[in-house]
C-alpha positions as CSV (number, residue, x, y, z in Angstrom):
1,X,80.7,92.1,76.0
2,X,80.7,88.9,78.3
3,X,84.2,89.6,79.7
4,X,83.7,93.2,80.8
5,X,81.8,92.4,84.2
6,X,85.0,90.2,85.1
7,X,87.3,92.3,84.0
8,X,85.7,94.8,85.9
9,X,86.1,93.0,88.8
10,X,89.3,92.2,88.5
11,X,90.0,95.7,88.1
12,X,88.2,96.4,91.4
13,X,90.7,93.6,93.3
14,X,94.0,95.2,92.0
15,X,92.5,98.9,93.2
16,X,91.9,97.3,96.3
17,X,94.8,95.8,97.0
18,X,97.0,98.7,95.4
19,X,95.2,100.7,98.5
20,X,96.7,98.6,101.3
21,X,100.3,99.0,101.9
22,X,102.1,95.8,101.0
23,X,100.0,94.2,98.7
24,X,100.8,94.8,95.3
25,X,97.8,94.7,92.5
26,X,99.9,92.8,89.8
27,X,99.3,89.7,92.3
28,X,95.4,90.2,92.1
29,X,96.5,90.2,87.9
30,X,98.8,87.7,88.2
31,X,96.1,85.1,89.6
32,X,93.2,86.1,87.7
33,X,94.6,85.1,84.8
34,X,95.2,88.7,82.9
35,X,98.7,89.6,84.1
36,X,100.4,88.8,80.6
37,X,97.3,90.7,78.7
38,X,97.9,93.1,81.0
39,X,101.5,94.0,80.3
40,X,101.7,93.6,76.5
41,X,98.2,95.6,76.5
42,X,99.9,99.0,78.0
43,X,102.9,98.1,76.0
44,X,100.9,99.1,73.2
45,X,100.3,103.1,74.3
46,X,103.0,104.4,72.4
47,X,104.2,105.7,69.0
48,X,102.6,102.4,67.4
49,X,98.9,103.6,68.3
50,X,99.5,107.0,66.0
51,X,100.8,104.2,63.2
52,X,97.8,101.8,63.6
53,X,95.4,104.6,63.6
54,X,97.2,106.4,60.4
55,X,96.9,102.7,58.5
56,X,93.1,101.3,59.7
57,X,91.0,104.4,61.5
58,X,89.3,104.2,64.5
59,X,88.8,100.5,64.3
60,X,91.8,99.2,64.0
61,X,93.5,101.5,67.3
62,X,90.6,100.2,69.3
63,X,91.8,96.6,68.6
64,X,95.7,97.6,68.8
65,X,95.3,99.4,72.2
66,X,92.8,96.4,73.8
67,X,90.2,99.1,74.9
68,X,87.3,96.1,75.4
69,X,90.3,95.0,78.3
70,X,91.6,98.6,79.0
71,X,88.6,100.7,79.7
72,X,86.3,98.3,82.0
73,X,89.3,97.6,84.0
74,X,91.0,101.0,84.6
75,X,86.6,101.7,85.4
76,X,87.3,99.2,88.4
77,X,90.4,99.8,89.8
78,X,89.3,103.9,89.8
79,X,86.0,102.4,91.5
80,X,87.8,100.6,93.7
81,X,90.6,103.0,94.9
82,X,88.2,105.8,94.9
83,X,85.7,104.0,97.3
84,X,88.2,101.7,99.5
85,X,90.5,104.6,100.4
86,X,88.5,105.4,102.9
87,X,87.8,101.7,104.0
88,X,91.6,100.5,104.3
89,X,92.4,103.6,106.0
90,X,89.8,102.9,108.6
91,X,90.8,99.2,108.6
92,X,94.4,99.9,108.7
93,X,94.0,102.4,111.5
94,X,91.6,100.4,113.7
95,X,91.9,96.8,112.8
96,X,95.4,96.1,111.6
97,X,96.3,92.5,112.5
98,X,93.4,91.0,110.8
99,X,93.9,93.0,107.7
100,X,97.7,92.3,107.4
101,X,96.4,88.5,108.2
102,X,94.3,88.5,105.4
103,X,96.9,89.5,102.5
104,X,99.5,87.6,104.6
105,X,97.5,84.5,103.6
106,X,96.4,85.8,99.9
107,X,100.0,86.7,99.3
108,X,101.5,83.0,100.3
109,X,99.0,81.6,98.2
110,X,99.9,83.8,95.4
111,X,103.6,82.7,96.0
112,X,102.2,79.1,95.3
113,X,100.1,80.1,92.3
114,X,102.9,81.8,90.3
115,X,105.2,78.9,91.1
116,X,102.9,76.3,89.4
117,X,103.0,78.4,86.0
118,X,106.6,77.5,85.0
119,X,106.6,74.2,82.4
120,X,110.5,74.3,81.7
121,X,111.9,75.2,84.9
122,X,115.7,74.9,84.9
123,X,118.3,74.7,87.3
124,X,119.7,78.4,86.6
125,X,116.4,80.0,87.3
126,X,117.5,79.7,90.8
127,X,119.4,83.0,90.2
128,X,116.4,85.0,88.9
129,X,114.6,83.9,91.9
130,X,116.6,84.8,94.5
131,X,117.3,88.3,92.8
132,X,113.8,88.8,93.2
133,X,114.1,87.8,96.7
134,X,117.3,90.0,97.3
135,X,115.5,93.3,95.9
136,X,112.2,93.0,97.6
137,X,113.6,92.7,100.9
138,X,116.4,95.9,100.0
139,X,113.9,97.7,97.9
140,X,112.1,99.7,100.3
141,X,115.1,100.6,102.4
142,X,116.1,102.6,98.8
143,X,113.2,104.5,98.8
144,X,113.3,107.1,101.5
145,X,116.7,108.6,99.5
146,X,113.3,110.0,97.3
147,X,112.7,112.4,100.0
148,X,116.6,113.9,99.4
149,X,114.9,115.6,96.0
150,X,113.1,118.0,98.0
151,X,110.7,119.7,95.7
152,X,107.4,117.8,96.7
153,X,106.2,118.4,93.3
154,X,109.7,115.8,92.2
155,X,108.9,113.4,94.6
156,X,105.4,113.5,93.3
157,X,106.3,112.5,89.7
158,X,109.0,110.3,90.9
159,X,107.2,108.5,93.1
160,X,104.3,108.2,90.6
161,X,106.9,106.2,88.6
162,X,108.1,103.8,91.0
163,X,104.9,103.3,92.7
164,X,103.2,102.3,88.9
165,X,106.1,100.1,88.3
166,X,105.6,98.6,91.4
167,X,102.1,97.7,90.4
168,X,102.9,95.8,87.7
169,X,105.5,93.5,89.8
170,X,103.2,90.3,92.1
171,X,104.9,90.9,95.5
172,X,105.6,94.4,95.4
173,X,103.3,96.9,96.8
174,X,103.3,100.3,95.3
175,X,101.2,101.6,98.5
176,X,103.9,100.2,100.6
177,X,106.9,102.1,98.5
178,X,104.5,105.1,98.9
179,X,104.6,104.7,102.6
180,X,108.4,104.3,103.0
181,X,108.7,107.4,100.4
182,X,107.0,109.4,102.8
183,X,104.1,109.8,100.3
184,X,101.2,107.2,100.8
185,X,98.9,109.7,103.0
186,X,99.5,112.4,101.2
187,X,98.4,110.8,97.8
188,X,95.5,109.1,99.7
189,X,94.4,112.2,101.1
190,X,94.8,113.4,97.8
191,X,92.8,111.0,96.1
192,X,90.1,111.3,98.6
193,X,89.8,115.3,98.3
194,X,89.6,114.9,94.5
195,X,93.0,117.7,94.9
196,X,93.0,117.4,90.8
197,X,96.8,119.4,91.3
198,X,98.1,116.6,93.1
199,X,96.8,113.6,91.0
200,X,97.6,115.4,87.8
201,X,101.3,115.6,88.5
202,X,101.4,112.1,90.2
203,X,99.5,110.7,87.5
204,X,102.4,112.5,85.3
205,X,105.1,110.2,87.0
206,X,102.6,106.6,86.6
207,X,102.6,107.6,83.0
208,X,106.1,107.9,82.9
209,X,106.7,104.4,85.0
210,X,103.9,102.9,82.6
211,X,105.4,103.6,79.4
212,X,109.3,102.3,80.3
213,X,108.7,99.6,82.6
214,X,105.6,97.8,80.7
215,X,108.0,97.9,77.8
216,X,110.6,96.1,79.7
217,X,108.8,94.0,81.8
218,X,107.1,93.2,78.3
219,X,110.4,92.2,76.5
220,X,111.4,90.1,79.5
221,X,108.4,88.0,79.5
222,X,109.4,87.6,75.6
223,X,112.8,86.0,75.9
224,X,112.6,84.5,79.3
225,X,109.5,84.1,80.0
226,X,110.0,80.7,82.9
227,X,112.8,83.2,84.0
228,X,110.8,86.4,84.9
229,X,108.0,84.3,87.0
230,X,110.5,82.9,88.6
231,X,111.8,87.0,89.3
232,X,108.1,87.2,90.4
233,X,107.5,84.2,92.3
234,X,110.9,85.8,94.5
235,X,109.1,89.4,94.3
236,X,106.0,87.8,96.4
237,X,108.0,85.7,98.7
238,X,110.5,88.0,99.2
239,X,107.3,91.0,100.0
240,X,105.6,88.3,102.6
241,X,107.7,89.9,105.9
242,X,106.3,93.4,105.3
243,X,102.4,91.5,105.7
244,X,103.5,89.6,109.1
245,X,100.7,90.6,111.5
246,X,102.5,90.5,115.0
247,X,106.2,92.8,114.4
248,X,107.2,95.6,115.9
249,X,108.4,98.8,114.5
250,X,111.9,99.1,115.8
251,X,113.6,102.1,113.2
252,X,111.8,104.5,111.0
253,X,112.7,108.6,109.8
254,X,110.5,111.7,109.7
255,X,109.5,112.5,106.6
256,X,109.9,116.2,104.8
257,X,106.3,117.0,106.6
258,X,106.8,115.3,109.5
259,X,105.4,112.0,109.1
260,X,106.7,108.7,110.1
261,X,108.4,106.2,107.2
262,X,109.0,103.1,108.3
263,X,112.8,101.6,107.7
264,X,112.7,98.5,109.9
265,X,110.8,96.1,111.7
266,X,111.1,93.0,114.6
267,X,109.2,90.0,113.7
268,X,107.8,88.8,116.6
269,X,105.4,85.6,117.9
270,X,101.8,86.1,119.0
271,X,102.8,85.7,122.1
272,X,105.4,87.6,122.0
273,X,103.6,90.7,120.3
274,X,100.4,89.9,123.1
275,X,103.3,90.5,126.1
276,X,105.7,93.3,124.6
277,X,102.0,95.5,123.8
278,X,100.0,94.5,126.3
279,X,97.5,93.8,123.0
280,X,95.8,90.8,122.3
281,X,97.3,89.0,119.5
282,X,93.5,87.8,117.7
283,X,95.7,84.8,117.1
284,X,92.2,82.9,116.2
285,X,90.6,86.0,114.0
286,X,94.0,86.3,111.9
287,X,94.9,82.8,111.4
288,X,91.1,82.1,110.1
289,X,92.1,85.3,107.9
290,X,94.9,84.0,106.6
291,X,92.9,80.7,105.5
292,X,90.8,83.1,103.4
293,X,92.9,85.2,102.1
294,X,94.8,81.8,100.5
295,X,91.3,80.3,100.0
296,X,90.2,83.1,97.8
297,X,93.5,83.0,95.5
298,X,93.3,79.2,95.0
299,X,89.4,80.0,94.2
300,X,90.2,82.4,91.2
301,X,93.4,80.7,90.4
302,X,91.0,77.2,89.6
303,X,87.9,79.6,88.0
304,X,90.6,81.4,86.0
305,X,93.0,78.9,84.9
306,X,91.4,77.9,81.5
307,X,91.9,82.1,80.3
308,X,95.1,82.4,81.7
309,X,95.8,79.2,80.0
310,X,94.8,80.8,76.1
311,X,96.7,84.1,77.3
312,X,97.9,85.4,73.8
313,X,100.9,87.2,72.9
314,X,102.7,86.8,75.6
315,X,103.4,83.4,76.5
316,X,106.4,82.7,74.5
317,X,108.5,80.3,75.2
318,X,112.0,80.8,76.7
319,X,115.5,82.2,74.5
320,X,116.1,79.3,71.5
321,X,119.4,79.5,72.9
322,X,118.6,77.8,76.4
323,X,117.0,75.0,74.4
């Protein structure tokens, strides 16, 4: 009963940052301390529930699917999506620099986080760390060939998938695949009508993503466990351009209903973005940001470190072979 607030919370701090386009909520997981629990919990929605509730009743599902973790936290990331859509889009539309400076900072700190975790680090996990890299920079350039399926209802279910999959990843934003899908405001004015059609058949395509990917990201942690957070720790770098406060759009599509998706952008300086706008760059706002954005992951990394450190199930060690 004591861990439900928390957990709650947590789950209110991955629905937040799933809102905001290129922050990704398995970060807010990953340094809380429940990102392991988190991925072998979903893992175990699936044919083994029907077998555990066959062999010990009610009881013994509750236990096999987590529900003391499952149900506070899906109750704050619902309160927290369902409330801070309407904030981010606000924020996002009136105050972006200092948002993007803020998860600029809580990202780079979460780089730093998920690179302390790895005891046995080896001289080949170089390779699953620049893959990581490598995909999150070519990832969303991949995702406007969605809008080539046509049939918004497809795009829906597809995107579901890849956006849910996306959550469970640190570094890669769900929201921001959304956005270079072509889909983010329609599912956030979705979610913010209550349009039931349109979250049904979206949720349709997270519940496909959940049940395939948790099982593979699950497996992964498994046999190479140093090896996938070093995948992750290249995810979150690799995701850290797409946060840059001071860039300029410089190539983007129309989507099937006419919106913008973003395909590339040009880094710039402050000063730089302060003379090619005619803006001012807040240079002083967003680098004070930035501080607390990495403040407040170092905070819950150092308050959380003694659960993530009795994490069950999923810490194993890495493949007896590489021993």
């Amino acid at each position: 009963m004591k861990r439900y607030p928390g957990i709650f919370l947590r789950g209110a701090g991955m629905g937040a940052a799933d809102a905001v386009p290129g922050v990704s909520g398995g970060t807010i997981a990953f340094v809380t301390g429940i990102y392991e629990e988190l991925i072998h919990t979903i893992k175990q929605f699936g044919p083994s529930a029907f077998v555990a509730w066959r062999r010990g009743g009610l009881p013994l599902l509750i236990a096999h699917l987590n529900l003391g973790f499952v149900i506070p936290l899906l109750a704050g990331i619902a309160a927290s999506l369902i409330t801070v859509a309407h904030l981010v889009v606000w924020l996002m539309e009136d105050y972006p620099l200092l948002l993007n400076g803020f998860f600029f900072g809580l990202v780079a700190a979460s780089a730093l986080v998920v690179s302390r975790h790895p005891l046995d680090w080896r001289w080949w996990h170089i390779a699953p760390l620049v893959a990581g890299l490598v995909m999150a920079h070519f990832l969303p350039a991949l995702m406007p060939l969605i809008t080539l399926l046509g049939s918004q209802e497809i795009m829906l279910v597809v995107g579901g998938a890849i956006a849910i999959s996306a959550l469970l990843l640190p570094g890669v934003s769900g929201s921001f695949l959304l956005l270079t899908m072509g889909l983010y405001g329609t599912v956030m004015q979705g979610i913010r009508s209550f349009d039931l059609g349109l979250i049904a058949i979206f949720g349709l395509g997270c519940l496909i993503g959940l049940f395939f990917f948790s099982r593979l990201l699950s497996w992964l942690l498994h046999r190479f466990h140093t090896g996938t957070l070093q995948l992750l720790v290249g995810f979150i770098v690799g995701s850290l351009p797409v946060l840059w406060p001071w860039r300029e759009l410089v190539r983007y599509q129309l989507g099937p209903e006419g919106q913008m998706i973003p395909l590339d952008y040009r880094y710039l300086t402050p000063s730089d973005f302060a003379m090619l706008t005619g803006e001012p760059s807040q240079l002083t706002a967003v680098v004070a940001l930035m501080l607390v954005g990495a403040a407040l992951v170092l905070l819950l990394d150092r308050t959380s470190r003694p659960a993530a450190a009795s994490t069950p199930r999923g810490a194993n060690k890495e493949d007896a072979s590489d021993a």
